[in-house]
N, C-alpha and C positions, 0 to 999 in steps of 0.2 A: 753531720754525716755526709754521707756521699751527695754529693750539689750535682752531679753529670750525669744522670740515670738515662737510659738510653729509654723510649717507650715504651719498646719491646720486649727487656729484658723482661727476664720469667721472676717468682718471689725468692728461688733461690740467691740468684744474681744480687738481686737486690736488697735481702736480706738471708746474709750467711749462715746466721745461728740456724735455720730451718735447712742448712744444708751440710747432711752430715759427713758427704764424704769431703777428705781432708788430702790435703796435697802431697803427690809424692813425689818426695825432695830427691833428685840423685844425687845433684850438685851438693859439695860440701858446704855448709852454712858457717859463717864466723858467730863465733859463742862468745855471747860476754855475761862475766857473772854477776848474778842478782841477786840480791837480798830477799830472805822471803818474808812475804807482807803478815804481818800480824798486825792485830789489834793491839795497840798503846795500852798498858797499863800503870802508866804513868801521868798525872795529875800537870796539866798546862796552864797556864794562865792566859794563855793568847792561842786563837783558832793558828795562827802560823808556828807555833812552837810543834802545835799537833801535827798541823802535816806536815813538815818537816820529817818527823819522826817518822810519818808512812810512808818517806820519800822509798822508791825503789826499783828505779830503774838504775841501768846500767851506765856508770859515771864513763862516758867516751872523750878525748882530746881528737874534735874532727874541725876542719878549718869550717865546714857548714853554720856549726854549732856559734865559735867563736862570731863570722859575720854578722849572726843573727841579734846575739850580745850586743855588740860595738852599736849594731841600728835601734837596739831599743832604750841604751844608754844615751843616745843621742837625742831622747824624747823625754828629761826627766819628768816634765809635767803630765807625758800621759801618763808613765806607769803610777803616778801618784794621782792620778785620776781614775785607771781604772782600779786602782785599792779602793779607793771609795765605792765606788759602784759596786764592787764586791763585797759589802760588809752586809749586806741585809741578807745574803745569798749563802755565802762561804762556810758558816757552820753547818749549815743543813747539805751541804753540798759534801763536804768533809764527812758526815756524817753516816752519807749513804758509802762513799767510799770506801770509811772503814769498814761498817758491816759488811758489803761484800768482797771484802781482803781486796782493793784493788789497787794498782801504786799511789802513793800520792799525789804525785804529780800531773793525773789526771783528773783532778779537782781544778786544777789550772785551766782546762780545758776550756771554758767558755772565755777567756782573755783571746784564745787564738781564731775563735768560731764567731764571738761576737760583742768583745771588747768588756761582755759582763751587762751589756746593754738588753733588757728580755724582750724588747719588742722589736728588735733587729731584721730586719728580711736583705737577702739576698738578692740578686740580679735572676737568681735559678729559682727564687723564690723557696727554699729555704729559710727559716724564721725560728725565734726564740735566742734562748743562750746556747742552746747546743746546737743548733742551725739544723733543725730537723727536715728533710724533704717532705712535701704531704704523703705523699706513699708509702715513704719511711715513717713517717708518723703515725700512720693508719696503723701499721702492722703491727705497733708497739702499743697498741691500744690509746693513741692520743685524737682522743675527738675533735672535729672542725667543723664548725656549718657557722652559719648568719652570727650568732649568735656567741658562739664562745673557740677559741682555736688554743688547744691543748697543748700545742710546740711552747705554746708563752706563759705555760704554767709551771710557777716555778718547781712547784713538788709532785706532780707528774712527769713534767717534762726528762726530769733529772733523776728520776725515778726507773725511766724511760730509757733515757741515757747509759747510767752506770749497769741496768742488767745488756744491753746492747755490746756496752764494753767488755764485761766480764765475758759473753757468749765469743766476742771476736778471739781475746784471751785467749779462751778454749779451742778454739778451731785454729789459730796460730800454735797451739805446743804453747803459750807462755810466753812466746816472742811479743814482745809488747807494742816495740816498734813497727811490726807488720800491722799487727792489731791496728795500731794508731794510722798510720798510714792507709787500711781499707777504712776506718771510720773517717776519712778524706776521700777519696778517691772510689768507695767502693770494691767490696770481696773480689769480684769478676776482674778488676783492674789488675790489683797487686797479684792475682793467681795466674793472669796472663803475662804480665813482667816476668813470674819465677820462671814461666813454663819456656819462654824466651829462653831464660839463662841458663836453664838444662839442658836445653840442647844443645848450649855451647859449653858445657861444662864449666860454668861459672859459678859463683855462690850466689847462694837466693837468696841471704838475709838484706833488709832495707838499705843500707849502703850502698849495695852492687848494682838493684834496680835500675833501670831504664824508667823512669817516670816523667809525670809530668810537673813544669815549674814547682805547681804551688802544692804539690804532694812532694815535690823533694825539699822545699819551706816547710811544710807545714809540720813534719816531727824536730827539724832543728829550733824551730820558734818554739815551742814546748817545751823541748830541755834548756836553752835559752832562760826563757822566765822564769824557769823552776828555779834553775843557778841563781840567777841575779839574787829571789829573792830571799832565797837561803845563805846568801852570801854578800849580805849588804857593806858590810867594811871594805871589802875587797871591792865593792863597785860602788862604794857613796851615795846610798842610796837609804832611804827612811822606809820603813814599813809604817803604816798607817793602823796604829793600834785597832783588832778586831777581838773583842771577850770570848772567850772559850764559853759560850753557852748561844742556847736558844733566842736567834734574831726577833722569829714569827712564832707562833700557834696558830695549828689546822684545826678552825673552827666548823663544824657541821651545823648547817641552818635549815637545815630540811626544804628547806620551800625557795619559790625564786623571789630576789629579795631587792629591792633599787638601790644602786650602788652609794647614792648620796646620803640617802637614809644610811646603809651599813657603813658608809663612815664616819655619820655625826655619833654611830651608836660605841664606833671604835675612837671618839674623839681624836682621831685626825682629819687633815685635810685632803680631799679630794685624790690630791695627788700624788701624797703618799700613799692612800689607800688604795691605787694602781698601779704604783711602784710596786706593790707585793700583789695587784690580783691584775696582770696583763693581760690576762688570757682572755678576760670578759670584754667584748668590741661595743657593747653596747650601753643605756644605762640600766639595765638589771641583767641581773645574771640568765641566766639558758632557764628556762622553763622545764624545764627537761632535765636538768641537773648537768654535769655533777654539783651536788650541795656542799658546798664547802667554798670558806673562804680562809684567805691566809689575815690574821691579825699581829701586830707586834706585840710581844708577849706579854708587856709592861700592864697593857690593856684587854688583855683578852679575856679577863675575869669580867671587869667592867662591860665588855661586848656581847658575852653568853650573858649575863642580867640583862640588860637591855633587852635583847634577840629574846627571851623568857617571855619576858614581861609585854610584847609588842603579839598581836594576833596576825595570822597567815595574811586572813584580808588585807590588814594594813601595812604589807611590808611593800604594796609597790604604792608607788606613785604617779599613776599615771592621769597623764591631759586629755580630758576629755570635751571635744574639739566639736562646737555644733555647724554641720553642711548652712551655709547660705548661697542662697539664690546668685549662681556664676562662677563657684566652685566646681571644682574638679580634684582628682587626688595628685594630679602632677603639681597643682597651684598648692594646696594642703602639704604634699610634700614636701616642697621647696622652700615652706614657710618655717616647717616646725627639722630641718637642714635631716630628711629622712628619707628615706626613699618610696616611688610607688608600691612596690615589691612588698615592702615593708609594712605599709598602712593594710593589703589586702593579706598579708598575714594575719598580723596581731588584730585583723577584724573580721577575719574567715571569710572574705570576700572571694568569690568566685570569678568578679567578672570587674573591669572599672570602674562600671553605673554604680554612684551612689545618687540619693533622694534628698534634696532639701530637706530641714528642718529636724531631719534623722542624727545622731552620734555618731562621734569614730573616737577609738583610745589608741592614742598617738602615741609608739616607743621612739625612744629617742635615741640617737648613738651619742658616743663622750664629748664631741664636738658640743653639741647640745648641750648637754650636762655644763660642760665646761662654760659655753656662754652664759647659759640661765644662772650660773652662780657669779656670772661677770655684771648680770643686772640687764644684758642687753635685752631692751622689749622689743617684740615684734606686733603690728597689728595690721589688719587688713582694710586699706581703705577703698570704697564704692568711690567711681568717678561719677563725679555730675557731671552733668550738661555744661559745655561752657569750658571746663576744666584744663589747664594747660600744664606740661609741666613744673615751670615755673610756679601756679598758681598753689599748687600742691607742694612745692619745696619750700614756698612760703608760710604755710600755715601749720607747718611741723618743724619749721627753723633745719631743714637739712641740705642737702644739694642736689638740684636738678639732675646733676647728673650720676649721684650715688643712687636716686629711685630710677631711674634707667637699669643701673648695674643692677638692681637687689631684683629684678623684672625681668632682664635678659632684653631689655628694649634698646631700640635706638631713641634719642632725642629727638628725633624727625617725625617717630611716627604717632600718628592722630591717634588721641585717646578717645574710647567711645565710651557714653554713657551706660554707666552699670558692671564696667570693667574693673577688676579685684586688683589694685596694688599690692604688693607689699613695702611696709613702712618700718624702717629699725630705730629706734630710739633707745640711745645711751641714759 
């Protein structure tokens, strides 16, 4: 959606569905005509046969349109790259589509927002498929904290998305292309372009507009892909087989659950088990919920057994990290690749001061996760007396000058006795 929020705008500005009044057009608008969106009762064998059929926008010959073609034809390997990237996504995306009668070819939508990629962020900071702003994201009920950021969930997020769409719809009359163009640019934008063009008695439909670059790209790249991919012979191009059925299943786990555990239970690996659940930044989900995770559906029988048969207790996994003498939570931190912030969360610490000899339960983020399943150890060595760092690169076969790096030290500087390394071992 809109990437250029000014900070001041009001919630109307910013989100138009809660703004009911609707623009008055003098200028006369160009009508082009459109098919209206029904629901397929017609049996598909490919998620692209389907939307095709709820294609329904207004087929234009604009030189726009045509450039946008020639430049994506000129990239055969992305568009066949991001087909892939769109197969875990596309029918559920189609899906929402059609239940709320929207065109087709706004299931395309995340190809031009964010190549189909869910963990995408922006320079506006912006993120997910649908490149949601956090403000915009809020308003839409998509949650963000430490913990989980709901722009990157696939069945919220998109959830999130197509009522956004539908509502712009509606405050456009059904003009689609306006629609499309404020879910770019923002309602405030495209209402102050028409208001422009009435003065001059101009037409206000999106063609006429005074925008900017990547608003006046942004709906030709749309109808762009939509063409190509509905018209593969005429552009030589392959569709990348996706089944007309269910990618995932939304699985409810009630409790917060570690993600490495939840994916030996849905027997994949790690990172496909994040390819469907982005939204989670850390290794267990939000404490706090939402409970749910998305599984591939092959499995998701298999996963509610497991997730059964497993007690609340032992669905996390966490490292329980005992304080020694010259610790600190910045050192702790940096160990277990977490932040302070972090340890005085998930240990209700009020203040830095922890106690020798006491516990801390260490979460971890994916980074972590990721390594611990790569094997790498970490462990913490007490400098003696005497110690160099050579002396220490020697009796752990590593390099002087990677326990420097893994330290934050320089090689020059004197090690003193009782001072905590840290040590990485492959």
């Amino acid at each position: 959606p809109s990437k250029h929020l000014a900070i001041n705008q009001t919630a109307a500005e910013i989100h138009p569905v809660s703004f009911n009044q609707k623009i008055a057009t003098k200028a006369v608008s160009k009508n082009h005509s459109r098919k209206a969106i029904k629901p397929s009762s017609m049996p598909h064998k490919t998620v692209w046969d389907r939307l095709f059929a709820l294609y329904a926008l207004p087929e234009i010959d604009n030189a726009r349109i045509e450039q946008e073609i020639q430049g994506y034809l000129k990239h055969p390997n992305y568009l066949t790259k991001i087909q892939q990237r769109a197969e875990p996504y596309l029918y559920f995306i189609v899906n929402e589509i059609e239940a709320k009668q929207l065109p087709g070819e706004l299931a395309l939508l995340p190809v031009i927002e964010s190549a189909f990629l869910p963990n995408a962020v922006s320079k506006s900071k912006a993120s997910g498929l649908w490149q949601f702003m956090p403000a915009t994201g809020r308003f839409f009920g998509l949650k963000q904290n430490w913990w989980y950021d709901g722009r990157n969930d696939i069945y919220a997020s998109t959830q999130a998305a197509t009522t956004y769409l539908k509502q712009l719809g509606k405050l456009f009359d059904g003009d689609w292309l306006l629609a499309l163009a404020s879910y770019n640019a923002g309602k405030g934008t495209i209402s102050k372009a028409q208001r422009k063009n009435i003065k001059k008695n101009l037409a206000t439909d999106y063609w006429s507009l005074s925008l900017s670059e990547e608003t006046r790209k942004y709906v030709p790249k749309l109808l762009a892909i939509a063409r190509i991919f509905a018209n593969t012979e005429k552009y030589k191009i392959t569709l990348h087989p996706i089944a007309n059925k269910p990618y995932f299943s939304r699985v409810n786990i009630e409790s917060q659950i570690d993600l490495s555990l939840a994916a030996k239970m849905a027997q994949t690996s790690i990172d496909n088990f994040l390819n469907l659940n982005p939204a989670h930044k850390r290794w267990t989900t939000d404490p706090d919920g939402p409970y749910h995770l998305l599984v591939h559906t092959e499995k998701s029988q298999t996963f509610k057994t497991q997730l059964a048969s497993t007690q609340k207790k032992d669905r996390l996994q966490w490292i329980r990290h005992k304080i020694h003498s010259g610790e600190n939570l910045s050192v702790i931190a940096h160990r277990y690749h977490t932040t302070v912030n972090a340890l005085r969360q998930s240990n209700r610490l009020s203040s830095n001061t922890i106690r020798t000899g006491r516990y801390l339960l260490i979460p971890g983020s994916l980074g972590q996760l990721r390594s611990n399943l790569n094997k790498t150890r970490q462990q913490l060595y007490t400098v003696k007396k005497g110690d160099t760092f050579w002396d220490i690169a020697r009796h752990f076969s590593v390099k002087s000058k990677d326990i420097a790096h893994w330290n934050n030290l320089s090689l020059s500087k004197i090690l003193r006795p009782g001072q905590k390394l840290i040590i990485k071992e492959s």
